[in-house]
C-alpha positions as CSV (number, residue, x, y, z in Angstrom):
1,X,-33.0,-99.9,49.3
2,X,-33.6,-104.0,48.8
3,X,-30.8,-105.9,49.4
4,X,-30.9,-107.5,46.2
5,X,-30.3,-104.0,43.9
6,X,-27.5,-103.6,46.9
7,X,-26.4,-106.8,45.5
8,X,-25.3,-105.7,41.6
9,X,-21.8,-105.9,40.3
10,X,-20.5,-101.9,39.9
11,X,-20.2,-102.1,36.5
12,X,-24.2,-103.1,35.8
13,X,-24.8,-100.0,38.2
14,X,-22.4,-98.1,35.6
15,X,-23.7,-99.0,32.9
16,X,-27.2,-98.4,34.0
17,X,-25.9,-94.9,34.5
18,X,-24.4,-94.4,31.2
19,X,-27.4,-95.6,29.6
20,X,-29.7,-93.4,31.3
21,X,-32.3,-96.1,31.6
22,X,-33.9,-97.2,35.1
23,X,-32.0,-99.8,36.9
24,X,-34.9,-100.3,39.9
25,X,-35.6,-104.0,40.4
26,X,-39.0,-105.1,38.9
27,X,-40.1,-105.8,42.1
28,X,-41.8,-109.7,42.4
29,X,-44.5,-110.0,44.7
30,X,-43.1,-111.9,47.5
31,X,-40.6,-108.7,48.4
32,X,-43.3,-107.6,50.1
33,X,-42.2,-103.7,49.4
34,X,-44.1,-102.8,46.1
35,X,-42.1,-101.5,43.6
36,X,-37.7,-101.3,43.6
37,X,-35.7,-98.3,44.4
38,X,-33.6,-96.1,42.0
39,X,-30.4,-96.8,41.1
40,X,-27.4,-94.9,43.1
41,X,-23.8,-95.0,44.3
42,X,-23.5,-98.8,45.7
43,X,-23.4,-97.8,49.1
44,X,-25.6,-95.2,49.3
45,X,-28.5,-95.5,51.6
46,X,-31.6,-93.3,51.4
47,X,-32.3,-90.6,53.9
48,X,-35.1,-91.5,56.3
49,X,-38.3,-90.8,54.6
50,X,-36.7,-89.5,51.7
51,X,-37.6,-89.3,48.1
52,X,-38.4,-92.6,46.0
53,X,-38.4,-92.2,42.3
54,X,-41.4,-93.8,40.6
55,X,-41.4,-97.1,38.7
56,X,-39.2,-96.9,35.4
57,X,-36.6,-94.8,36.5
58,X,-35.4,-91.4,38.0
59,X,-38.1,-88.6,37.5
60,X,-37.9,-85.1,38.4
61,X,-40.2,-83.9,41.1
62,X,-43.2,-82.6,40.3
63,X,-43.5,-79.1,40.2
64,X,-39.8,-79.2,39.6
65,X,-37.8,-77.3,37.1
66,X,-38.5,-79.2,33.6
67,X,-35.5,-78.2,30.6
68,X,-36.7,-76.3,28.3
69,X,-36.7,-77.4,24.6
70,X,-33.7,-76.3,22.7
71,X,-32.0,-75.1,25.9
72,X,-32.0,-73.9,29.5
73,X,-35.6,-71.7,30.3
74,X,-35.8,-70.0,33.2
75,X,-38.6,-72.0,35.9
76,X,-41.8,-71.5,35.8
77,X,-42.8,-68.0,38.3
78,X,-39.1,-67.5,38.1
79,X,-37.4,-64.0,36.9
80,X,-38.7,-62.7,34.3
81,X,-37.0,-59.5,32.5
82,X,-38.1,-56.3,32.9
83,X,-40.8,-54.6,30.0
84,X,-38.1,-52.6,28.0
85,X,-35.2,-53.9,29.7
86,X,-32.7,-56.3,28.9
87,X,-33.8,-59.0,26.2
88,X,-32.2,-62.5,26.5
89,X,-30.6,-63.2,22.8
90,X,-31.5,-65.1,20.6
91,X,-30.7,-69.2,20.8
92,X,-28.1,-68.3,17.9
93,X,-26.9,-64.6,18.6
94,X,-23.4,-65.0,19.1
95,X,-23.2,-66.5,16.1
96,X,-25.0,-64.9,13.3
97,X,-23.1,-61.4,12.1
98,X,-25.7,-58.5,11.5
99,X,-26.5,-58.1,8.1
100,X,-24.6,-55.3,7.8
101,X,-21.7,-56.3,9.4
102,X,-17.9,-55.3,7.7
103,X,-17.9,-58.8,6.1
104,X,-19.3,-57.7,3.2
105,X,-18.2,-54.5,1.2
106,X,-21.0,-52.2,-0.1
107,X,-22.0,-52.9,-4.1
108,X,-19.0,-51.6,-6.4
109,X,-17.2,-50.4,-3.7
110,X,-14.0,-51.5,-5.2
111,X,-15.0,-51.9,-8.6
112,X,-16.4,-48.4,-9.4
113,X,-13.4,-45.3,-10.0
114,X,-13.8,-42.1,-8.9
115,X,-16.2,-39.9,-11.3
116,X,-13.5,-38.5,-13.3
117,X,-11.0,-41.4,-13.3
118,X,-12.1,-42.8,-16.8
119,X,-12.0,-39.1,-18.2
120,X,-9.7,-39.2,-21.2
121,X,-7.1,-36.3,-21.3
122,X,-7.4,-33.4,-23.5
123,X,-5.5,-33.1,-26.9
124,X,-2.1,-31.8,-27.1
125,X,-3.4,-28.9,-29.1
126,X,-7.2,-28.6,-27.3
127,X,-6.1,-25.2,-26.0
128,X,-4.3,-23.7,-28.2
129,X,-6.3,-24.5,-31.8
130,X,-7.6,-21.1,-32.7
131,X,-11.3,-20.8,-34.2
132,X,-11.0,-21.7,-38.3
133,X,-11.8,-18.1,-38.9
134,X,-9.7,-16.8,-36.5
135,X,-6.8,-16.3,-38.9
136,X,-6.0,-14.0,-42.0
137,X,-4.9,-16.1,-44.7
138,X,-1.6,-15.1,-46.6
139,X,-0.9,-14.0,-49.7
140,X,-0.5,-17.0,-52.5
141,X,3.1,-18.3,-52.2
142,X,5.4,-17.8,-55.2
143,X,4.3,-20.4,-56.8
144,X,0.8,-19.3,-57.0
145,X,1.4,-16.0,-58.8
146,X,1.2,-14.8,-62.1
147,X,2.3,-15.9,-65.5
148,X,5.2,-14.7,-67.6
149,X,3.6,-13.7,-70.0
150,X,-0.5,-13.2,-70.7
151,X,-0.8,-16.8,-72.4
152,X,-2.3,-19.0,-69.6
153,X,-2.2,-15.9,-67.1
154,X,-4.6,-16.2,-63.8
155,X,-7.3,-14.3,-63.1
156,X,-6.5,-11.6,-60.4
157,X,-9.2,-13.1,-58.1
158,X,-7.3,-16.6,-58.0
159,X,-4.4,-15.3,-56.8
160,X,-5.4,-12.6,-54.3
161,X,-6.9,-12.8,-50.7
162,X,-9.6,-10.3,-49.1
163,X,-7.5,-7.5,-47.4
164,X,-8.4,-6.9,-43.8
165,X,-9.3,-3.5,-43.9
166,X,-10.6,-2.3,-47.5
167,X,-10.7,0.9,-48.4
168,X,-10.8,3.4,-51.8
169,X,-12.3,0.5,-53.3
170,X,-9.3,-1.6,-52.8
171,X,-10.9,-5.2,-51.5
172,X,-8.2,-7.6,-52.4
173,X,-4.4,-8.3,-52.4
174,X,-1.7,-10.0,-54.3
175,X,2.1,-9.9,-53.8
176,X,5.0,-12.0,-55.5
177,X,8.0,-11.9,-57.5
178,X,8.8,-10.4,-60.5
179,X,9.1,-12.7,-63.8
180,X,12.6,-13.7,-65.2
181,X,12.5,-11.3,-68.5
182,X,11.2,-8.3,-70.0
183,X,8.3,-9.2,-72.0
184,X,6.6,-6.0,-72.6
185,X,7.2,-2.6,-72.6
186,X,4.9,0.7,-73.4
187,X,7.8,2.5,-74.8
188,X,7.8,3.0,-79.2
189,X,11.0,2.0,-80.3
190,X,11.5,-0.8,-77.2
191,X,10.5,-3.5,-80.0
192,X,8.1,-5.0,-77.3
193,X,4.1,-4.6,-77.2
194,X,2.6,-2.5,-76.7
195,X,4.8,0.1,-78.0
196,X,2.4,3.2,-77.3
197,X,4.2,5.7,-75.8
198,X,6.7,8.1,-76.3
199,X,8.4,8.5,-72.6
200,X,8.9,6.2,-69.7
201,X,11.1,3.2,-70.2
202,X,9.6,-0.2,-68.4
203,X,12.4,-2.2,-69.5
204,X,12.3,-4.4,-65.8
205,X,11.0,-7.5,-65.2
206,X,7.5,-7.8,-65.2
207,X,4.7,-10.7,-65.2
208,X,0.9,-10.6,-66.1
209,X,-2.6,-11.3,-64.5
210,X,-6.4,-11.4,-66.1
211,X,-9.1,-9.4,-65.4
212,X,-13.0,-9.8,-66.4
213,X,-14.6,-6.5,-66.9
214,X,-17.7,-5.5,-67.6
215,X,-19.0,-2.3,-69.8
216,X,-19.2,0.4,-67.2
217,X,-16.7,-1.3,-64.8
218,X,-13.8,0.5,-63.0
219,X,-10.7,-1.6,-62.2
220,X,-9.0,-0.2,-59.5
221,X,-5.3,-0.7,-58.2
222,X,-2.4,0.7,-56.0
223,X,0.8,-1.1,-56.3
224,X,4.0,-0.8,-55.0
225,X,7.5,-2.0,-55.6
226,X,10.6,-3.8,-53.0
227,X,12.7,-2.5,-52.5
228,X,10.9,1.1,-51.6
229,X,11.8,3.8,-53.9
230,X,11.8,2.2,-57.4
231,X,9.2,3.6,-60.4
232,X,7.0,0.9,-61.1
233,X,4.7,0.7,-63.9
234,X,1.0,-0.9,-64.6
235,X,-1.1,-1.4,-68.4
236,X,-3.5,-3.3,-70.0
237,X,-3.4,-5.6,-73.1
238,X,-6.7,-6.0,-74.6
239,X,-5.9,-8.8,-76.9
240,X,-3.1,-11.0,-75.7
241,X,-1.9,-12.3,-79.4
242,X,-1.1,-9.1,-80.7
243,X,-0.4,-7.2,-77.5
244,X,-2.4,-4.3,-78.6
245,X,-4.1,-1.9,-75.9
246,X,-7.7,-0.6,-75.0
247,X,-7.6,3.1,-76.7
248,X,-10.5,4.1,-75.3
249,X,-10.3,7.7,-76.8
250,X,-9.1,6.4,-80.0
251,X,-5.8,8.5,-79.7
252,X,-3.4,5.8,-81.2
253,X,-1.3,6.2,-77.8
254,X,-1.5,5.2,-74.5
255,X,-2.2,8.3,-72.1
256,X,-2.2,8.3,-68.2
257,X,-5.6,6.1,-68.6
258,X,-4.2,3.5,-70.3
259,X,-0.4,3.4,-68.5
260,X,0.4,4.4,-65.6
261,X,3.6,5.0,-63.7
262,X,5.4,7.3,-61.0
263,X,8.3,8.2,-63.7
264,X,11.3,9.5,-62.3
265,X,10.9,9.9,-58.7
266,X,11.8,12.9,-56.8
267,X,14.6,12.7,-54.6
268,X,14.8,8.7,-55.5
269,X,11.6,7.8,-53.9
270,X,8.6,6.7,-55.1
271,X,5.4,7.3,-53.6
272,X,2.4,4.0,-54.1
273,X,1.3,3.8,-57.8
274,X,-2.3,4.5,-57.9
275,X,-4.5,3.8,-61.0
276,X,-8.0,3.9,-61.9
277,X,-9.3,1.9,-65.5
278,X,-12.7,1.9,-66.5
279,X,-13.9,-0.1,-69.5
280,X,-16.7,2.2,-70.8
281,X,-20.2,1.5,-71.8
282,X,-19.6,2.5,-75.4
283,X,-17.4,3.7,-77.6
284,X,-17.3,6.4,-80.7
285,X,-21.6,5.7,-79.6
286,X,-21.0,2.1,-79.9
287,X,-21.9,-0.2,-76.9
288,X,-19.1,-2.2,-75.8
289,X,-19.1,-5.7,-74.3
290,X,-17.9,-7.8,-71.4
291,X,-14.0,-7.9,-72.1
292,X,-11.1,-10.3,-70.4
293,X,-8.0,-8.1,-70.3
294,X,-4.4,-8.4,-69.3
295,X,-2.8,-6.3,-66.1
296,X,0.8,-6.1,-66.3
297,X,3.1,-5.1,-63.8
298,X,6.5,-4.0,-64.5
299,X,9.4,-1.7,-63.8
300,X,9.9,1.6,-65.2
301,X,14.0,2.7,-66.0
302,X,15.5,-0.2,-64.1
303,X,15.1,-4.5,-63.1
304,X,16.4,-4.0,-59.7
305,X,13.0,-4.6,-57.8
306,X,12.2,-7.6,-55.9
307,X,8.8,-8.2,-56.0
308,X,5.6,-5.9,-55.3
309,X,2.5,-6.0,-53.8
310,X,-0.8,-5.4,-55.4
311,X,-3.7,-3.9,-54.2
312,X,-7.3,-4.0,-56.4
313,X,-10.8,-4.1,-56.6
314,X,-13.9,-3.7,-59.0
315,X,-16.3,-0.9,-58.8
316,X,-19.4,-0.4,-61.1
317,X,-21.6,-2.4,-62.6
């Protein structure tokens, strides 16, 4: 190396360095040596017949191992990785999560509820409401029944329900309590209407319901009395302002056809009063019409009954 690069302060040859720039002397022409050395420790001396860097600066050797461009590469004829083998990653490998790493939960995975969380819970009563026609309906309360007397009385059909299991012709039912007086009474000489009979006393309570009949038309009943074992009694009014009856066989009494009872009971029990009316299609050879008449139910020789239960229906025409 010249004497004169040999010559520099340290802190030029530092500064060189730090710079990366070539501190060789630009060589004049009377140095007789061509072109200056490259820069180095201050006392370093060249081996004999060593390498020279080239004018400007510091140069790798040809042939030499170049960096690679965006980092280290391996020199050229060097290793190379086995077809199939291992794969050097990628410049930014470590770095970069997979897509499908655990950074990121799956769509809705905390937002969606189970299938059946959002369900809403069954009525109170969901199990337990029967079908709507899974229920007989009762007889009319008390309060439904039937009229004191036959001004304003209910049709039979407005106060009755379908019985369950019909039979004889009986299709509907009716029970309730007796009225608070005596209103009417078969029996001549009682000083009620209809006063057309000689025997059997209905001097009990009784109350009244209205039936539509038409010519031909068979009304037909079976009632009986609470408690058990009371007489009970059933007639018709064919015209409810002077209480007179149907005498169908123009007899100027009422017969078994026209009132019915059980009488005196044997042994002080009373079997179901059963009773058939039919309005007929003419009478004395005259046709008759479509009539409204008045049931009454009442108690023969006694008030001491409860109530009573009626059974009817309508056969014929």
């Amino acid at each position: 190396m010249s004497g004169k690069l040999r010559g520099r302060p340290d802190s030029a040859f530092l500064l060189c360095a730090l710079l990366g720039a070539a501190c060789g002397s630009g060589g004049d022409g009377g140095g007789g040596g061509g072109g200056g050395g490259s820069a180095g420790p201050p006392d370093a001396a060249p081996a004999p017949g060593g390498e020279q860097a080239p004018p400007g600066g510091e140069q790798p050797a040809p042939g030499g191992e170049q960096p690679a461009p965006g980092g280290e590469q391996p020199a050229p004829g060097g290793e190379q990785p086995a077809p199939g083998g291992e794969q050097a990653p990628t410049p930014d490998a470590t770095v970069s999560p997979p897509v499908d790493a655990a950074l990121a939960p799956p769509p809705d995975a905390a937002l969606s509820p189970p299938l059946d969380a959002a369900l809403p819970p069954p009525t109170p009563d969901a199990a337990v409401a029967p079908p709507p026609d899974a229920a007989v309906p009762p007889p009319p309360p008390p309060g439904d029944g039937p009229a004191e007397t036959c001004e304003g009385a209910p049709f039979l059909a407005e106060r009755s329900v379908p019985m369950e299991i019909p039979a004889g012709g009986l299709t509907h039912v009716t029970s309730a309590p007796f009225g608070a007086s005596n209103d009417y009474n078969p029996l001549q000489g009682a000083g009620l209407p209809p006063a057309c009979s000689f025997v059997y006393d209905a001097r009990g309570l009784d109350v009244v319901y209205a039936v539509h009949l038409e010519p031909g038309q068979t009304l037909v009943t079976r009632t009986v009395i609470e408690p058990d074992g009371l007489p009970a009694g059933i007639y018709l009014l064919e015209d409810c302002a002077t209480g007179d009856w149907p005498d169908v066989d123009g007899s100027t009494l009422c017969g078994d056809n026209e009132y019915h009872t059980q009488g005196r009971c044997n042994f002080g029990f009373c079997d179901p009063l059963e009773w058939r009316f039919t309005w007929p299609a003419a009478i004395n050879g005259v046709p008759t019409a479509a009539h409204t008449f008045f049931v009454v139910v009442d108690q023969v020789e006694g008030d001491a009954a409860e109530g009573f239960t009626l059974e009817w229906g309508l056969l014929g025409p």
